[in-house]
C-alpha positions as CSV (number, residue, x, y, z in Angstrom):
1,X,-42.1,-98.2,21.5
2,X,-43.0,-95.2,19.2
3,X,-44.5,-92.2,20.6
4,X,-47.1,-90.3,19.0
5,X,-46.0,-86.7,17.8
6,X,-47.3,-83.5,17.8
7,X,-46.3,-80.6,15.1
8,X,-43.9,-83.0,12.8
9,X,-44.5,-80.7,10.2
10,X,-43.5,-77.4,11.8
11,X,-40.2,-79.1,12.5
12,X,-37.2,-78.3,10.5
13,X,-35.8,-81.4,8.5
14,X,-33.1,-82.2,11.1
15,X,-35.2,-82.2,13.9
16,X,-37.8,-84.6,11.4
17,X,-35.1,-86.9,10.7
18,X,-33.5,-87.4,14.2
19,X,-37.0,-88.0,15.5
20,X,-37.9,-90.5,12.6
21,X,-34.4,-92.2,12.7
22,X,-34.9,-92.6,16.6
23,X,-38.8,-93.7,16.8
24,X,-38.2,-96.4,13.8
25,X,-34.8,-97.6,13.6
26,X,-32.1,-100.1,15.4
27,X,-29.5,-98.3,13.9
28,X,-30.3,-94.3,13.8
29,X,-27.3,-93.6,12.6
30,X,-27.2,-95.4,9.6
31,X,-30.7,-94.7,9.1
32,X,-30.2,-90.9,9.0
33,X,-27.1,-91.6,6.4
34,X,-29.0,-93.4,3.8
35,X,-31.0,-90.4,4.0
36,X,-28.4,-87.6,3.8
37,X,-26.4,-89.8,1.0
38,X,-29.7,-89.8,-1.6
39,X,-30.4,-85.6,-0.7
40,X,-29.3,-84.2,-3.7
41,X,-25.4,-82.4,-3.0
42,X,-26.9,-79.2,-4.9
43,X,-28.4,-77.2,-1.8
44,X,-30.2,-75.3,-4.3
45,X,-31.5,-78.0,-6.3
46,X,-32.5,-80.1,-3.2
47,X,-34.7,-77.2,-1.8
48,X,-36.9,-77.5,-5.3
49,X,-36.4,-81.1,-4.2
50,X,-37.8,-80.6,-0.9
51,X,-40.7,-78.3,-1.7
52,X,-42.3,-80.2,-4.5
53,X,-44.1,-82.2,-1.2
54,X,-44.4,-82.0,2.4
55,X,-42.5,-83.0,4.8
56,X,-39.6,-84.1,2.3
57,X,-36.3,-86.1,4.0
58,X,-34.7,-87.1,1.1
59,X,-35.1,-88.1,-2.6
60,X,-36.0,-91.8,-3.5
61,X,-34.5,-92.3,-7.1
62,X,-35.4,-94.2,-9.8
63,X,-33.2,-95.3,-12.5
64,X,-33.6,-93.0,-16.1
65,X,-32.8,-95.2,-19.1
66,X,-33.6,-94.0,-22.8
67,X,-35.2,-96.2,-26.3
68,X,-34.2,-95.0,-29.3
69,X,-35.2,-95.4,-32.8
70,X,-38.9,-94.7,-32.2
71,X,-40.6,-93.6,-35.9
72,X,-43.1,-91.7,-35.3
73,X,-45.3,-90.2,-37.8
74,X,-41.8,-89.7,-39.8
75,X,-40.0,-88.0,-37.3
76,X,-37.0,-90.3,-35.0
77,X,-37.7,-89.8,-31.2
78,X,-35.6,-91.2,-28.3
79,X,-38.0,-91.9,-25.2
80,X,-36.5,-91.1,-21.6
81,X,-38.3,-93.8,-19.4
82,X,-38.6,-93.4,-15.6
83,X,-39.0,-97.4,-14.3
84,X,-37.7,-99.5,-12.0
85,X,-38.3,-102.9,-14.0
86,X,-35.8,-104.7,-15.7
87,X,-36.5,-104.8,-19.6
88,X,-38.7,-102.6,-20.2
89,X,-36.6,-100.0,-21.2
90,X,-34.6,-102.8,-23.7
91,X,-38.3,-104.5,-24.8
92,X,-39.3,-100.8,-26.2
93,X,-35.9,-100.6,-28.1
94,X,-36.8,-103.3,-29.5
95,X,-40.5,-103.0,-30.5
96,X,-39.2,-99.0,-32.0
97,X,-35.9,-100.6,-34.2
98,X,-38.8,-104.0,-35.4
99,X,-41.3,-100.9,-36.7
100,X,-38.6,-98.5,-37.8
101,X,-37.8,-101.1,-40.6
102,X,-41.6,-101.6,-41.3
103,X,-42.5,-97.9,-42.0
104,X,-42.3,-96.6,-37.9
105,X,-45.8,-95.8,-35.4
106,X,-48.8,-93.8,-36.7
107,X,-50.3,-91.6,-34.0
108,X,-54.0,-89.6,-34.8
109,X,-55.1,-87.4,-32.1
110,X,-59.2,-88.3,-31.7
111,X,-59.9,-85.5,-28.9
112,X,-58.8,-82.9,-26.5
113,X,-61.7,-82.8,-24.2
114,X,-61.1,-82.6,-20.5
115,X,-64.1,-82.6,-17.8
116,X,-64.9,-81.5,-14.5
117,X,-68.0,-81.6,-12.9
118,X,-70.2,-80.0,-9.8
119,X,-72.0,-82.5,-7.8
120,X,-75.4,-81.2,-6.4
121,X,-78.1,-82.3,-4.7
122,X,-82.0,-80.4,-5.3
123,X,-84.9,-82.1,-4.2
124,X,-87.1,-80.1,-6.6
125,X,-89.2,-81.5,-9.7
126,X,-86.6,-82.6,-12.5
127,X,-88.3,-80.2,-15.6
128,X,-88.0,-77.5,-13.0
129,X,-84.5,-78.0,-12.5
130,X,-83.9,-78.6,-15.7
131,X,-85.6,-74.8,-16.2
132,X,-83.6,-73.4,-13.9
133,X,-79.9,-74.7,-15.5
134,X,-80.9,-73.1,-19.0
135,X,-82.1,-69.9,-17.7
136,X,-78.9,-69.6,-15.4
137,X,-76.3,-71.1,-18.0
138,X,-75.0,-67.9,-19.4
139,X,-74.8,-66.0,-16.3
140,X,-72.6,-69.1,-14.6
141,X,-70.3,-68.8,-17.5
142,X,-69.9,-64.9,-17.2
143,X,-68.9,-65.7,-13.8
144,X,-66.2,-67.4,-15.0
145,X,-64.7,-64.7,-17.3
146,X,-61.6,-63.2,-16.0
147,X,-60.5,-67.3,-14.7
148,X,-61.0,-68.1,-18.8
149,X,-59.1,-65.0,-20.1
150,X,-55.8,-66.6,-20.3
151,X,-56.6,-69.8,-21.3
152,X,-58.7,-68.7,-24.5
153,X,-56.2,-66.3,-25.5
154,X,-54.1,-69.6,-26.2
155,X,-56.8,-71.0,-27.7
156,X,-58.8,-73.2,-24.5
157,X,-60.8,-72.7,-22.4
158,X,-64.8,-73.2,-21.1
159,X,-66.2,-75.9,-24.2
160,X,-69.5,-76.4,-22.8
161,X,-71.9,-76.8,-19.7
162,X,-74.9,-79.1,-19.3
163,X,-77.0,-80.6,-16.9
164,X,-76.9,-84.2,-16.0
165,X,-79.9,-85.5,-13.9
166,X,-78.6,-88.5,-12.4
167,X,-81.3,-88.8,-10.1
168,X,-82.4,-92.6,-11.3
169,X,-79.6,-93.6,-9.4
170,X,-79.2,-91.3,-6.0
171,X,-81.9,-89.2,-4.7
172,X,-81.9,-85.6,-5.9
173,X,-78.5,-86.2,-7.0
174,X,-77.8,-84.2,-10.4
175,X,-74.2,-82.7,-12.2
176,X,-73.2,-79.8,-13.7
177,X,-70.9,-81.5,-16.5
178,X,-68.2,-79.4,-17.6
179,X,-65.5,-79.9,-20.9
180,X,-62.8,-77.9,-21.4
181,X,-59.8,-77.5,-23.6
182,X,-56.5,-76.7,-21.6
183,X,-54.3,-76.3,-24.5
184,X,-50.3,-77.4,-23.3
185,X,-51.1,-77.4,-19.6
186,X,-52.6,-80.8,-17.8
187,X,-54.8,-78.2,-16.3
188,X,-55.7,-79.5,-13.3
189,X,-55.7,-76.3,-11.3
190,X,-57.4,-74.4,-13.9
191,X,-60.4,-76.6,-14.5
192,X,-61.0,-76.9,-10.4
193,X,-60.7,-73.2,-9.9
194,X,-63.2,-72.6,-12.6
195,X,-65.8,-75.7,-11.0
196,X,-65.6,-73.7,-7.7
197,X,-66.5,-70.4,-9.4
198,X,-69.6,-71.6,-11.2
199,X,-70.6,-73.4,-8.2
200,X,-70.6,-70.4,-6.1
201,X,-72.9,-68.7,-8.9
202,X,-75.1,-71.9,-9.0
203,X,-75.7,-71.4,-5.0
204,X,-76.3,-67.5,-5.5
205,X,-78.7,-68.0,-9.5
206,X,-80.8,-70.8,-7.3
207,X,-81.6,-68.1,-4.2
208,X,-82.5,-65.9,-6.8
209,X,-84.9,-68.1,-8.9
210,X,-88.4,-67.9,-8.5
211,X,-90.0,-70.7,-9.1
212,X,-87.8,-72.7,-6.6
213,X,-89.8,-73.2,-3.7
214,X,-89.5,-71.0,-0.4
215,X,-86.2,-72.4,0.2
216,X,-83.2,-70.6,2.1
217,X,-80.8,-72.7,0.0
218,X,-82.7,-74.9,-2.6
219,X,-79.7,-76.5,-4.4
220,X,-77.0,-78.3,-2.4
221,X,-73.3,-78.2,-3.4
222,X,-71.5,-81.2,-2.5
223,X,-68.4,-81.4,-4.2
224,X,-66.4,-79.5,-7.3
225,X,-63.8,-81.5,-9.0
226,X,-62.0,-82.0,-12.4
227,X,-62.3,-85.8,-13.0
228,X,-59.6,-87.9,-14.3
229,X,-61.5,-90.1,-16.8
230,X,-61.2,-88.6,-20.4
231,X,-62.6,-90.7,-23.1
232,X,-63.3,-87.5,-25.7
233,X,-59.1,-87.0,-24.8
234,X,-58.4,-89.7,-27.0
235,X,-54.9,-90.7,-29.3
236,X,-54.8,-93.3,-31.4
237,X,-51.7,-95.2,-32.3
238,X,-51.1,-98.0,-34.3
239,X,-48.2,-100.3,-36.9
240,X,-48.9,-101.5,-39.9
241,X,-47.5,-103.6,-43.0
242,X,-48.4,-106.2,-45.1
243,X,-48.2,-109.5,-43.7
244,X,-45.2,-110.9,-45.8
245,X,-43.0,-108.7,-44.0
246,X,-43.6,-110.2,-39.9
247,X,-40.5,-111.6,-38.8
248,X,-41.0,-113.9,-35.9
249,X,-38.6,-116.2,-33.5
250,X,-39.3,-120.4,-33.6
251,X,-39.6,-120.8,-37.2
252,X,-43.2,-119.6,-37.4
253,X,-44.1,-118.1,-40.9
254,X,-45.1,-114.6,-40.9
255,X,-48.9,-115.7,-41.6
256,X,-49.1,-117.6,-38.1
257,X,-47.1,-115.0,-36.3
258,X,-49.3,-112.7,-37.3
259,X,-52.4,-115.1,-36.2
260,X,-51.2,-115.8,-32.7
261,X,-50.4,-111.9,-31.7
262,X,-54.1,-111.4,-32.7
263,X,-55.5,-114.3,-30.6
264,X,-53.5,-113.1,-27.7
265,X,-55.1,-109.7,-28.3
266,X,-58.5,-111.1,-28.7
267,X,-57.7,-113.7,-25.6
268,X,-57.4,-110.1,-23.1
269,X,-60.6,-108.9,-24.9
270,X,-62.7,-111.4,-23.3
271,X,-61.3,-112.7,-19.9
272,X,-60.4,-110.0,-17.6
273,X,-57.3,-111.9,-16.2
274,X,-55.2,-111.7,-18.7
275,X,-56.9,-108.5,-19.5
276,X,-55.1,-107.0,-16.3
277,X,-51.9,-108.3,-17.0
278,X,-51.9,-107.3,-20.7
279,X,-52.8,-103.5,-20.0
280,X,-50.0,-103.6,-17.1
281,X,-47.5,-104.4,-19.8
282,X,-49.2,-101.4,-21.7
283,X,-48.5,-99.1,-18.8
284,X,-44.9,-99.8,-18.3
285,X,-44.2,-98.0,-21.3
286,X,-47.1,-95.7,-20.6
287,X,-45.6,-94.5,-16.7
288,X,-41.9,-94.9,-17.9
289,X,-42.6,-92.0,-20.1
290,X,-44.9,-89.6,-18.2
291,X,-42.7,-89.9,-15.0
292,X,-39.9,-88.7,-17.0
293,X,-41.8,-85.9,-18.6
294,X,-43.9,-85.1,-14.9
295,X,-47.2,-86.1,-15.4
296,X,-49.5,-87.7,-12.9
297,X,-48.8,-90.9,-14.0
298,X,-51.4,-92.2,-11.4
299,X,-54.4,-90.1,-12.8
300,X,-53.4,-91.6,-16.0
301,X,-53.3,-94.5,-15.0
302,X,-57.1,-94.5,-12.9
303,X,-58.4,-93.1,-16.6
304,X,-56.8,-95.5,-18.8
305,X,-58.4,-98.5,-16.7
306,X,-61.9,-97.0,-16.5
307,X,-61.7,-96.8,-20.2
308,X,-60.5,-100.5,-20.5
309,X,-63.8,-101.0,-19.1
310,X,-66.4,-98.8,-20.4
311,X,-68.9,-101.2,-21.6
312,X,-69.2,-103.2,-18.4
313,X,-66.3,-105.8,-19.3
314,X,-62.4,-105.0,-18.7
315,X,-60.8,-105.7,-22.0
316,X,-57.4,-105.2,-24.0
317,X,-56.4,-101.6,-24.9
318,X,-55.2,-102.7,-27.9
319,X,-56.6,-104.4,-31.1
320,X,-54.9,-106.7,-33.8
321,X,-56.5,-107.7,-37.1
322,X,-55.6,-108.1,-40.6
323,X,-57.4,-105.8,-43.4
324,X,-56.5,-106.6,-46.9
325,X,-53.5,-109.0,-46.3
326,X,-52.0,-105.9,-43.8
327,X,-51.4,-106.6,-40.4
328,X,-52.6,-104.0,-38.1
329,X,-51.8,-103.7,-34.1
330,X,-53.7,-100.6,-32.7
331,X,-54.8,-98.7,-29.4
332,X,-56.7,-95.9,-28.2
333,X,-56.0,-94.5,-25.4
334,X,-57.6,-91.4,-23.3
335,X,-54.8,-89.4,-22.2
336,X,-54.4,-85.9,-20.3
337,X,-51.5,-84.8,-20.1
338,X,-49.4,-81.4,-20.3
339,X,-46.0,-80.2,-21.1
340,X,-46.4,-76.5,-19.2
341,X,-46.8,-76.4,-15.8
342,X,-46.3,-78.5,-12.2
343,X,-43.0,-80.0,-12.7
344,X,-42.4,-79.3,-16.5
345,X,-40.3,-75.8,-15.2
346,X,-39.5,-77.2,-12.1
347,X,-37.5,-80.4,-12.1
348,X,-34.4,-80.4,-13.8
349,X,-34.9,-84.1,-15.0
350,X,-38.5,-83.4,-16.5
351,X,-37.0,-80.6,-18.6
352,X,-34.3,-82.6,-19.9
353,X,-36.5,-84.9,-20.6
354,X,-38.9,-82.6,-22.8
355,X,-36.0,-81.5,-24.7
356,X,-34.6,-84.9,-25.2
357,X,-38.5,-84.9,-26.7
358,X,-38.2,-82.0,-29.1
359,X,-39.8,-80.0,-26.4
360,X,-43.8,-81.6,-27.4
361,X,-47.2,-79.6,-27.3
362,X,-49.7,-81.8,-25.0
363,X,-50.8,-83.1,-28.3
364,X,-47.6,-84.3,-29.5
365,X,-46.6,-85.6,-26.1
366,X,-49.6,-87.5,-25.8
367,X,-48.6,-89.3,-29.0
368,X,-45.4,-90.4,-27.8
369,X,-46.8,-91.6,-24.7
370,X,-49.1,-93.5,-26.7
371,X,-46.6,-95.4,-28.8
372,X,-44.5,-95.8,-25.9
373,X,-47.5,-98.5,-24.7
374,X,-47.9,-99.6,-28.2
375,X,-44.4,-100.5,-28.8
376,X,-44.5,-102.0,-25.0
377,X,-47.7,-104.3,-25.5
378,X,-45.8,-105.6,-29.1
379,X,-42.6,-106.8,-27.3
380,X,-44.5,-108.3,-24.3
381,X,-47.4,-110.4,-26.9
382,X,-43.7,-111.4,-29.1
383,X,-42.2,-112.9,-26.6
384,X,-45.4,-114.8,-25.5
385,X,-46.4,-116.4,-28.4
386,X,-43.2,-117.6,-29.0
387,X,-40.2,-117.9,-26.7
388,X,-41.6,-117.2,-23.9
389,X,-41.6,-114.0,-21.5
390,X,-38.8,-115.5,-18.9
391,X,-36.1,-116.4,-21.5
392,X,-35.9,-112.1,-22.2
393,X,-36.9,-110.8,-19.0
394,X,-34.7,-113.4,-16.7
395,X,-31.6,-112.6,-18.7
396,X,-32.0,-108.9,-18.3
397,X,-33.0,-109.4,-14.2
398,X,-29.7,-111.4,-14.1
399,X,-27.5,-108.0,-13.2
400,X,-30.2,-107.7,-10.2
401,X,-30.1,-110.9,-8.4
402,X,-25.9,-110.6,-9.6
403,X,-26.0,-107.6,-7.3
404,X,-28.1,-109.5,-4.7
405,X,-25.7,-112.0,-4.1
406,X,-23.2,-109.6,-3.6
407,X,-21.2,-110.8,-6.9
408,X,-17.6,-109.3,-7.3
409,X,-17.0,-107.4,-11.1
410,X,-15.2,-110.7,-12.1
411,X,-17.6,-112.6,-11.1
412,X,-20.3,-110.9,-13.0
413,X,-18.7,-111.1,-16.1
414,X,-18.2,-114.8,-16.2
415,X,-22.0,-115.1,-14.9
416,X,-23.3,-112.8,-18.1
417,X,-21.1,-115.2,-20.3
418,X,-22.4,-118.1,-18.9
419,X,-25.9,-117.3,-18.6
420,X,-26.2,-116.1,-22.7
421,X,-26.5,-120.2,-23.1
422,X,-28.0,-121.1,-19.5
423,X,-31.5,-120.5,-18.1
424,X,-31.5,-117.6,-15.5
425,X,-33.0,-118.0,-11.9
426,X,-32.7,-116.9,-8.5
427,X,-31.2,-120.4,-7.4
428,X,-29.1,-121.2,-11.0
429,X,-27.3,-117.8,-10.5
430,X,-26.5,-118.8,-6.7
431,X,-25.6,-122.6,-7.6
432,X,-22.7,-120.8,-10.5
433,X,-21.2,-118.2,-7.7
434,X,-21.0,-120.7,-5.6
435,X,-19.0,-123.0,-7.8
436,X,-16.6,-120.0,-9.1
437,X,-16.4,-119.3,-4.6
């Protein structure tokens, strides 16, 4: 029975391990193998490894695949994609070589705004509040100066500050609403440090002003934090060509291709189900990419969906229409990301990765990211409106459930051959091993 534990984390990782392995496992000594067998055989490398989080036993790997051929605004990229799902890496391939023939992506950036915010609480009159925030604005920005130096000198920094009164909907609750331009960096650290300075010199202005009432502390900080929802951080990306040039699978003409991708767009603008599912096809190009490149794929992730659903209703990301006999398949998508910073100059991968990229700005990076979804959601609505999504995806899970079933290399080769003509399934694949036994 497992025994509670005090100090695990002042423990070196040996004594971690042999206490995990023991507590959890029938086998300890196998347990503590796996682990040693995925630490990295780099000492050096595996104490970055080990320090990018706490109490760290091993590595967990994920595979690394590439998709070439991605156009993009006229320059040829090769995407490194971090994912664990078969066919998405081979799906994107394929949506980059179908565009590359058709004139390649088209990426606009729309915005660079981050935000951060100071929740407080002030039970006093709204206009006086109100009063208070203009007459202290300029002094809580000064406070801020030497935390801004660097980033202006790059070009960021503090955009603006303004008062939301959001008292309609929680007593005495109002924000300090914060934007900010962060240049290369994600910025996470740099907008939160600045929210805790100007909320120290909100607490000390609102001591100081008079027509506060006789209050030892009239305004209430509760919390200071960047927030991860960035709809003025905004990149559009988007494919284009006339109509004449579609080329679709089951005989369809390029006309009625063209008419079914956009009522499976407009189908996930209107019912959330497939909504879900659509966007999740989005985001495995989406994650793919910023994993490999070491962003916070699930802060991108929490944004992306609370813009899916700004107006109340969770709906596609992306658009499809025709305008003057051009078919055009489009998305905008709030993204904050950085290229300086966290793991970008620590992890070996993520560097390799960048460069792979043409070492991007934030700006260019977010483009890529973007088309990475783009090219994603075009393979996945493809394949649904007219073979099917099992025929692709089956036939590239085949080497997993191969490996399941403990096939032998001989045997996998006559099951790919067979199965280029043959439907793939969990209990097809079993059914042919077991008549090659």
């Amino acid at each position: 029975m497992q025994q509670p534990i005090s100090g695990f984390s002042k423990r070196n990782k040996a004594e971690k391990i042999k206490w995990i392995v023991e507590q959890h496992f029938e086998d300890p000594k196998a347990a503590a193998a796996l682990l040693t067998s995925y630490s990295h055989p780099d000492a050096s490398v595996q104490e970055k490894h080990d320090e990018f989080i706490e109490n760290t036993l091993s590595n967990f790997y994920l595979p690394m695949g590439v998709a070439p051929n991605f156009l993009i605004n006229g320059r040829y990229f090769t995407l490194p994609m971090v994912i664990e799902e078969s066919s998405v890496v081979a799906a994107a391939g394929k949506a980059a070589k179908y565009w590359a023939d058709r004139g390649g992506f088209r990426t606009t950036i729309l915005g660079m705004e981050k935000v951060g915010q100071i929740h407080f609480l002030c039970s006093e009159k709204s206009d006086i509040v109100q009063a208070f925030f203009e007459s202290a604005k300029k002094t809580l920005i000064r406070s801020c100066a030497p935390l801004l130096e660097r980033m202006e000198k790059r070009g960021g920094g503090l955009l603006d500050l303004k008062l939301i009164n959001k008292t309609a909907a929680l007593a005495d609750y109002y924000q300090l609403h914060a934007t900010f331009d962060t240049q290369d960096a994600m910025g996470a650290n740099f907008i939160n440090s600045v929210l805790e300075q100007l909320a120290k010199q909100l607490l000390i202005a609102s001591r100081d002003y008079p027509a506060f009432a006789a209050q030892e502390q009239p305004v209430e900080v509760v919390m200071s934090i960047l927030s991860n929802y960035v709809p003025n951080c905004l990149v559009r990306a988007e494919v284009r060509c006339p109509v004449t040039e579609l080329e679709a699978e089951d005989n369809l003409t390029p006309e009625a291709f063209a008419q079914k991708v956009i009522q499976a767009v407009q189908i996930a603008q209107v019912e959330p189900y497939r909504a879900v599912t659509h966007n999740k096809g989005i985001m495995n190009g989406i994650d793919a990419v910023v994993l490999a490149t070491g962003n916070d794929f699930r802060a991108i992730e929490a944004g992306i969906h609370a813009y899916a659903a700004r107006d109340g209703h969770y709906r596609s990301l992306t658009k499809a229409f025709i305008e003057n006999e051009t078919f055009v398949f489009q998305m905008d998508l709030p993204l904050a990301v950085g290229t300086v910073g966290g793991l970008t100059q620590l992890h070996p991968m993520v560097k390799w990765s960048l460069e792979l990229l043409q070492n991007p700005s934030a700006r260019e990076l977010m483009q890529i990211i973007a088309v990475a979804g783009l090219a994603q959601n075009f393979a996945a609505i493809r394949s649904l409106v007219t073979s099917g999504i099992q025929q692709g995806h089956m036939k590239m899970h085949l080497l997993n459930i191969l490996n399941q079933l403990d096939a032998s290399a001989e045997q996998k080769e006559q099951a790919i051959e067979f199965f280029k003509t043959n439907a793939v399934s969990h209990s097809a694949v079993q059914a042919f091993l077991t008549s090659k036994a």
